[in-house]
N, C-alpha and C positions, 0 to 999 in steps of 0.2 A: 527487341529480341537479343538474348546475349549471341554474341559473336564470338567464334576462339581465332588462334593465327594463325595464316596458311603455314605449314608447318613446310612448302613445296613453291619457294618462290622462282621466279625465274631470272634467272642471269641473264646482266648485260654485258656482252664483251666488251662496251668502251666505258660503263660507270661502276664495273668489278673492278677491287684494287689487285688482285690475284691474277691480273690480264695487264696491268698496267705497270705494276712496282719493277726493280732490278732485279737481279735474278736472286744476288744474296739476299736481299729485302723479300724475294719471294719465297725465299725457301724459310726464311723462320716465318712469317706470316702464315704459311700454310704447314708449320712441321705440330702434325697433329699433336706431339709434346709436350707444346708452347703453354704458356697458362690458359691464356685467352680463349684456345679451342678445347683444351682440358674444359675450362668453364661452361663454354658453349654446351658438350656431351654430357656433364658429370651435372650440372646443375640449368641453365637458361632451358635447355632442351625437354628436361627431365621435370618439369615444374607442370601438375595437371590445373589448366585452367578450369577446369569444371566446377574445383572446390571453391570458388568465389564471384560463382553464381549468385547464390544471396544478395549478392553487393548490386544486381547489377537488374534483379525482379522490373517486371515491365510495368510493376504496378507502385512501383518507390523510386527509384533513379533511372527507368532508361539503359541503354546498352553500354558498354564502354567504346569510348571512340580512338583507343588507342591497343595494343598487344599489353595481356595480363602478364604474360610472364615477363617482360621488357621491364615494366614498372617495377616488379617482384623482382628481377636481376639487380635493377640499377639500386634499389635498396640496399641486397647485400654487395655490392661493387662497394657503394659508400660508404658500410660497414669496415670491409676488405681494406677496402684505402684508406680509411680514418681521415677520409677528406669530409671538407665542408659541401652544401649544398651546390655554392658557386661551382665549385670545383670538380663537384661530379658532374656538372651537366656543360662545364668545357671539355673534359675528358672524352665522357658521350658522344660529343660533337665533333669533337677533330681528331681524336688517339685512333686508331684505324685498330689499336689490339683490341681496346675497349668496346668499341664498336661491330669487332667480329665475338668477343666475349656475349653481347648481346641480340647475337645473330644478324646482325646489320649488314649484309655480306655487300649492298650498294654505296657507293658514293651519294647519288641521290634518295636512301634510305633515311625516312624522316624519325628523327627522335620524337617520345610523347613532349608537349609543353609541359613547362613548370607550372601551370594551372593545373593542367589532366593529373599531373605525379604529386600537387598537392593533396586534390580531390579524391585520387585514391587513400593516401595516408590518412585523410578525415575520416570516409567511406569506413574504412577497416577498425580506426578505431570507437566509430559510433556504434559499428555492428558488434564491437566487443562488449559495449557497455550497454548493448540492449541485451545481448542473447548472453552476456558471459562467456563466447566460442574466440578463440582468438583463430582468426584463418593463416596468418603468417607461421604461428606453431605448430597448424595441421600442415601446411603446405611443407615445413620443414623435416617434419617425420616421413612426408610421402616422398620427399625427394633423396633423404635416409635411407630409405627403403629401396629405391631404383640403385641407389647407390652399390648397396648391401651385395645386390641380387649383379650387379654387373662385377665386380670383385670374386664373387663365392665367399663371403664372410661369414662364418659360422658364427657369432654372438657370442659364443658361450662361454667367452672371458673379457670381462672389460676389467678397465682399472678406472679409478674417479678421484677429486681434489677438489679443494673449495679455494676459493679466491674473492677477497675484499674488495669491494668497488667505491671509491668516491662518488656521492652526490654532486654535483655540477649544481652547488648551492652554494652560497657566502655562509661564512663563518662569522655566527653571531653572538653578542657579548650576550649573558641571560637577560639585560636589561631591553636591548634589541631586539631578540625573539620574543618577549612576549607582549611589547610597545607595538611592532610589525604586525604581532595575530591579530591584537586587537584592530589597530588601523586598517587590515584587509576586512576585517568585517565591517568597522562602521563604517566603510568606504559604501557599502549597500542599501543603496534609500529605503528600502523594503525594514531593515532594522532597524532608523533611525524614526522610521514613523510609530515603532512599537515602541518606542523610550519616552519615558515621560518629560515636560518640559526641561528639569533638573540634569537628568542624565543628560541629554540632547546637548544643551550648554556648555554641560563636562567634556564630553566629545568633541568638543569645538578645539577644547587646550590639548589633547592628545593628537587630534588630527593636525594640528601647526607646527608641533614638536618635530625637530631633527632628532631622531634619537641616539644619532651615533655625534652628535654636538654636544649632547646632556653627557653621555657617558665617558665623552673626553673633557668637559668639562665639572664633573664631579668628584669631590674624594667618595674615599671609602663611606662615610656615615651618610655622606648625604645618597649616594647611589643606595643605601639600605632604606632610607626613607623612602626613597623617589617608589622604590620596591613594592614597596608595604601602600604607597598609595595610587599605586597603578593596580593592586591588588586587590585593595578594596574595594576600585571603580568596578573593576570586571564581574566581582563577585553580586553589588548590585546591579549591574548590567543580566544576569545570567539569573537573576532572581525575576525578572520582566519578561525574560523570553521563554515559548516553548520551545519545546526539544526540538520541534520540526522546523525550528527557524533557522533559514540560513546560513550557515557559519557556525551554529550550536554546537555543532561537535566540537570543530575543532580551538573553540574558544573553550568550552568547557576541559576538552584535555589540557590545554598548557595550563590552563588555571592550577586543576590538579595535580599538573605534575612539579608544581612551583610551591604551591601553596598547599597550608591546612588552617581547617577554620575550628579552633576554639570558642567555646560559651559565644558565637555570632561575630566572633574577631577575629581577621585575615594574617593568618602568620604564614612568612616565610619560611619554606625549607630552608634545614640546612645542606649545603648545594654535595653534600658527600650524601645523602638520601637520595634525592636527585635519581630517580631508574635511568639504566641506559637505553630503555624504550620510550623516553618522553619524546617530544615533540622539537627535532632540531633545525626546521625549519617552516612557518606560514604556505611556505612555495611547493613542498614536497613531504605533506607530513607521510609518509611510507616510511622514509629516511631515520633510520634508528643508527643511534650508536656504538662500537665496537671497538675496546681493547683488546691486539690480539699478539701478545708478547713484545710490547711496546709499540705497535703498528697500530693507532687509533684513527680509529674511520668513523665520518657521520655520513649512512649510505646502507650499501647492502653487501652480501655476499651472493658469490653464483656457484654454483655445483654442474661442473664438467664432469662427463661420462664418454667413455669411448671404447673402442672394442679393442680388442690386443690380442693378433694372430701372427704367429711366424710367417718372413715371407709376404706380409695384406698389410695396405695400408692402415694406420687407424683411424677409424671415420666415428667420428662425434655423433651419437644416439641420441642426446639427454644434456639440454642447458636448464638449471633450475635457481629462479633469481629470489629469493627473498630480503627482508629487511635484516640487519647486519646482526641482530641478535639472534636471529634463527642458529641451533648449535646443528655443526657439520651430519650429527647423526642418523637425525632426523630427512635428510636428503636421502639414503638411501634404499629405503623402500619406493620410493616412488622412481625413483632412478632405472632401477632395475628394472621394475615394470614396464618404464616405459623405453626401455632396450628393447625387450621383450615382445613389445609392442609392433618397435620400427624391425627388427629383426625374422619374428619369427621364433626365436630357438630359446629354448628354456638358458637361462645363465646360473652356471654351476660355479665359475670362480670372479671372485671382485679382491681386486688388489686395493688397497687403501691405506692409510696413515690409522694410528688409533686413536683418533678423535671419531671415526665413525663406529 
């Protein structure tokens, strides 16, 4: 049965730190101001468990055995801090701001395990990839919305900007990237039974290869050869398999975004045709290319929205993250909507650059 959190725990006089600390140590710990109880009110408090329910059906995973919104905090904590894993769950444990940020108001108040806080992250994102629903971006508009309604923010003006994001991929030569596609697919025994003995073989000299040793190792001519017959292989490789087989796609894209096949002959692009939507990395193919007034990015771009009232905080409606070719303009209908959405109020002015 799902479970939500006593939202009404009871205090201990001798394992509250609010009973124990010095008095200057108690007055910022308790000065409702501070970030940490700012977070507590505006966000940890405000977070409805109910929405991720789904996760937790008596007839697929059982109850959660730890507080949703805790897990849901420590997320954006990590966020927040741009710390590592490690690093959020020593914060968790011994920061006493952190820890009343997450409503922990005991000394003896138990953190979830790093099992339970993986288990969730798996949880939410298999339930994305069955239903399509992402529950962290509904939970983010409904805690928007709490937000909205405790401020009085009338919606009715935001302003918006897009911002380049790096992929958290290595930087591969073109010889690299398309040696690695292949190697992650025949890496899959399910492929390698569909290749005929010849192919099979072949696969054997591409799987042994370093290929960042070839490509420090090669001049110019010979890295155009090397090209043209990595090219070829793929191209019979991709002639053996159905579409439905493993890896198909994403061998099939780098093929063509590398290559064109003349009268049944594998030519190499020339690397200035080359789209800035091909495939620039095996590990993240989402990850699209972007020149943007000499700032080149292989990644994405995000599109922030937020309200803008004299006087009122501005509080973010709308993060929309696409692959780095998406153009800025395109973001704004849906933007607005879904201000509109977390708001309430129809929005009559948008401040922006003219890229939108």
């Amino acid at each position: 049965m799902f479970r939500k959190t006593d939202t009404t725990p009871q205090l201990d006089l001798f394992t509250a730190p609010s009973n124990i600390l010095p008095k200057r140590a108690q007055k910022k710990y308790t000065d409702e101001k501070a970030w940490h109880n700012q977070f507590f009110k505006l966000v940890t408090s405000q977070i409805d468990e109910e929405s991720f329910r789904p996760l937790f059906e008596e007839t697929k995973m059982g109850a959660p055995n730890a507080s949703i919104r805790i897990l849901v905090s420590m997320s954006i904590l990590k966020e927040g801090f741009g710390c590592s894993d490690e690093d959020l769950f020593e914060k968790c444990e011994f920061d006493l701001l952190a820890r009343k940020a997450l409503g922990l108001e005991m000394l003896d108040d138990k953190l979830p395990s790093r099992d339970t806080y993986y288990l969730f992250g798996r949880r939410l994102t298999a339930y994305e990839q069955e239903t399509g629903i992402n529950l962290m971006e509904r939970c983010f508009e409904q805690v928007t919305g709490e937000q909205v309604k405790i401020f009085k923010i009338s919606g009715t003006s935001v302003r918006m900007d897009s911002k380049l994001i790096g992929s958290n991929i290595a930087q591969y030569s073109r010889y690299e990237l398309i040696h690695r596609t292949l190697c992650k697919i025949l890496r899959d025994e399910r492929i390698m039974t569909m290749l005929n003995p010849k192919l099979r073989k072949g696969a054997e000299v591409w799987l042994s290869e370093d290929s960042g040793k070839t490509v420090y190792r090669s001049n110019k001519n010979e890295m155009a050869q090397r090209l043209v017959k990595i090219g070829s292989y793929i191209y019979d490789v991709l002639k053996r398999l159905k579409e439905d087989a493993p890896g198909y796609d994403l061998l099939h894209r780098v093929f063509h975004d590398q290559y064109v096949v003349e009268k049944g002959k594998v030519e190499l692009k020339d690397k200035h045709k080359v789209s800035s939507d091909s495939l620039q990395s095996p590990d993240d193919p989402d990850a699209t290319y972007r020149d943007n007034n000499g700032q080149k990015v292989s990644g994405y771009v995000t599109n922030i929205t937020e309200t803008v009232e004299e006087d009122k905080p501005s509080i973010i409606t709308s993060v929309q993250t696409e692959p780095a070719t998406f153009a800025d303009c395109h973001f704004l209908e849906d933007a607005v909507h879904n201000t509109e959405r977390v708001t309430g109020q129809l929005v009559k002015n948008v401040y922006a650059d003219g890229a939108y």
